[in-house]
N, C-alpha and C positions, 0 to 999 in steps of 0.2 A: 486573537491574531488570525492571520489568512495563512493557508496553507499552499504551499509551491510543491506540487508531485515533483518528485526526481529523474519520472516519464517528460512532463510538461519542461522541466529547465533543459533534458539532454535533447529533446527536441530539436526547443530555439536555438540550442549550440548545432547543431548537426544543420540544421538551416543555414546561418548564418555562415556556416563554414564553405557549404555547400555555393554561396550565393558570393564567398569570396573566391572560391576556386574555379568554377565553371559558369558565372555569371548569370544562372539560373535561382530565381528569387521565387521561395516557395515560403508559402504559411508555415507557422510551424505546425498546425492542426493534419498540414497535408506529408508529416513524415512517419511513415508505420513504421509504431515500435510495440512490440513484446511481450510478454514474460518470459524470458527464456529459461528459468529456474525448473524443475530439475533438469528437463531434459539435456542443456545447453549446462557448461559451465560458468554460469554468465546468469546476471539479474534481469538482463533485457536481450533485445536482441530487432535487429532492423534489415528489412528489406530495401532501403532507398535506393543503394546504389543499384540495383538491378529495376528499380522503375523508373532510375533516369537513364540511363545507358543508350539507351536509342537514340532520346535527344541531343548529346554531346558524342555519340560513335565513338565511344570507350566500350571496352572489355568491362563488367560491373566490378572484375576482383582489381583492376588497376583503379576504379572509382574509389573504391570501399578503402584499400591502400592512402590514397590520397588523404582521403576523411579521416583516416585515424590519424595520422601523421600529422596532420597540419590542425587539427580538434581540439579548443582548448580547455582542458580538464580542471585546473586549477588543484588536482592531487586528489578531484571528488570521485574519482572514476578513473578505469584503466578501461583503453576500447582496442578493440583488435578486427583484424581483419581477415577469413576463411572463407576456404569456400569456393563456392562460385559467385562471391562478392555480399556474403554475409556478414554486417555490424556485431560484433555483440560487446556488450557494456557489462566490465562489472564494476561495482560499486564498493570502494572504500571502508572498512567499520567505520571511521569518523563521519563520514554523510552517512550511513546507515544510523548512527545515535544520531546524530543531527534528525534525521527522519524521523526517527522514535518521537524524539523532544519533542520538534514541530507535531507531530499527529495529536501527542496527548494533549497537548496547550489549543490547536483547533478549538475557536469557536465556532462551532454548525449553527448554522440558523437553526432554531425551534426546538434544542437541546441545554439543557441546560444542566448542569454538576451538584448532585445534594449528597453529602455525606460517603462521599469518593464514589457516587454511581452517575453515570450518564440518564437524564430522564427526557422526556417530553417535556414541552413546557405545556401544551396544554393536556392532562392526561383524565381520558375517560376509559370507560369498562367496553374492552373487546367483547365483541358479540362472539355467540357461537360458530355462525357465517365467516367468522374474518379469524378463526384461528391459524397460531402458524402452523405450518407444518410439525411432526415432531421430533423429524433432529434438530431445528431450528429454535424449538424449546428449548431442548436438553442443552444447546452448545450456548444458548442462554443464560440458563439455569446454572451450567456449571460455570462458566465466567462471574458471574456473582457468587459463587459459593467461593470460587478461592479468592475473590479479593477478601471475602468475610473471614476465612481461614488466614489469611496474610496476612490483615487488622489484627486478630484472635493472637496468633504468634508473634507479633513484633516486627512483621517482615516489611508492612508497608512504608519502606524508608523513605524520606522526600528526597523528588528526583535530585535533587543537587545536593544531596549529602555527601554525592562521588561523582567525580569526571564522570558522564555517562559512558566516553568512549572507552573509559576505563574499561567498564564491565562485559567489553569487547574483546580484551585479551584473550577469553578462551572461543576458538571456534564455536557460530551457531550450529547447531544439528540440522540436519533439514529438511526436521520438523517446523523450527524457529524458521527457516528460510521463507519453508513455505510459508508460512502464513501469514511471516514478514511482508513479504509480495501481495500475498492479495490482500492485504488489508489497504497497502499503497494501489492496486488496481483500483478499489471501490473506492478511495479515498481523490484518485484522478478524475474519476468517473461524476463522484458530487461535484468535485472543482468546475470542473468542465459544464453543469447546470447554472453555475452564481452566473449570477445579471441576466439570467434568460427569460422572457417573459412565461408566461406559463402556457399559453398558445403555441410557444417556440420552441417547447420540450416535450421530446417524444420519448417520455417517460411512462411505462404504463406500469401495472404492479406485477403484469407477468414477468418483467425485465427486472423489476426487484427482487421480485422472489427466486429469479433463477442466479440473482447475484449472491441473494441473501444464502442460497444454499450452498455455494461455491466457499464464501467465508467459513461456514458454519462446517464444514467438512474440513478442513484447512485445519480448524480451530483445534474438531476431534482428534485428528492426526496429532497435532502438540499433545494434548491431552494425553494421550497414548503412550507417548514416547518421552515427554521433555517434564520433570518435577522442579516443583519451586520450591519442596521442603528436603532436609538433605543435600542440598549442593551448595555451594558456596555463595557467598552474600553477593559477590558482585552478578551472576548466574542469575540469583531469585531477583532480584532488583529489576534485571534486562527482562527475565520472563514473566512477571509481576505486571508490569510497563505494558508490555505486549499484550496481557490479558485486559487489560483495561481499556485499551486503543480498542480491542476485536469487541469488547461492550458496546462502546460507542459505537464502533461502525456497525452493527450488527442491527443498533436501534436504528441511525441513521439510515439507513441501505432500506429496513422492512417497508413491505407496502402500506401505503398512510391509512389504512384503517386498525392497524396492528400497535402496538407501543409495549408489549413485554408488563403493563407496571405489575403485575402479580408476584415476579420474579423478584422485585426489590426485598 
């Protein structure tokens, strides 16, 4: 299946709204949005209204007002308006498991699922030259060790043995937040490459790897704070899920001479 970032859909709405209120028609590529996690109370967070404001000779907080008010959420999202004409977006539990769902069901090109791990599909032996970094290891390393622990225990329940949004009842930590977020950052990020020629993408492996570490720090931080044994089943489930998504994107995201398989 194809993956829709929650950046990518609040975009096209924020355009579209934009393009009904003040008859200015913009890409949705061309609306800056965010992470506004932790610092913001808020999953995202947008500039628009203060980069149109010149050309329609509004105040950006009376823009920003507009957009949230007239923005149609469909219950996925609560958007608000501060500031000196600052968006921030937060997002739903129900579209945040919708997210979850969507990310682990992601087919990536050149990835493919053998025995609950994400692999290359073509997998050869990293040279010495193209090792990763090694917290980049480590936050490898331990992602396969607790899915292996979670198989070991009984915990790796199939996602639909429970409403996902169920296992939303109890607030994430935010540890879970964070990492929630950048895994959807990296995950907008690949989106944003499909259909591009390979000429047409300025992709290099420094840009990877300065992704890859950003994830892999996120992941440490769960790791630290957030257990999948000892808590409640609907808890291990949600963070179980999450561990397995930051697998994938962690393979997906490394610079292409890297594939992890040692760690399987």
């Amino acid at each position: 299946m194809n993956f829709v970032s929650p950046s990518r859909t609040i975009k096209k709405a924020i355009a579209n709204t934009i393009s009904f209120l003040f008859e200015i028609d913009l890409e949705f590529s061309q609306i800056p949005i965010e992470i506004g996690y932790p610092k913001y109370d808020a999953h995202y967070t947008s500039t628009i209204a203060l980069m149109i404001a010149n050309r329609i000779n509004l105040n950006p907080l009376q823009i920003a007002e507009a957009i949230a008010q007239n923005l149609i959420t469909d219950a996925q999202w609560q958007i608000q308006a501060l500031g000196k004409g600052w968006i921030n977006i937060k997002l739903s539990d129900q579209y945040i498991a919708k997210s979850l769902l969507d990310l682990a069901q992601w087919q990536i090109e050149g990835l493919e699922n053998h025995d609950g791990f994400w692999q290359r599909q073509a997998i050869s032996m990293v040279s010495v030259n193209h090792s990763p970094e090694p917290i980049l290891q480590y936050a490898y390393a331990r992602c396969c060790a607790l899915i292996r622990l979670a198989n070991q225990e009984n915990k790796n329940v199939a996602i639909h043995e429970l409403p996902l949004h169920s296992c939303f009842s109890d607030c994430l930590e935010p540890a879970e937040t964070g990492l929630l977020m950048q895994n959807l950052a990296i995950a907008a990020y690949l989106e944003s490459l499909q259909g591009l020629d390979s000429e047409d993408v300025l992709d290099s492996d420094q840009s990877r790897t300065k992704l890859s570490r950003s994830l892999a720090e996120s992941f440490l931080d769960f790791y630290t704070h957030c257990r999948i044994f000892g808590v409640s089943r609907k808890i291990a489930i949600r963070r179980i899920l999450l561990i397995k998504i930051t697998q994938k994107l962690l393979l997906a995201i490394a610079p292409s001479p890297i594939n992890y398989a040692m760690y399987l």
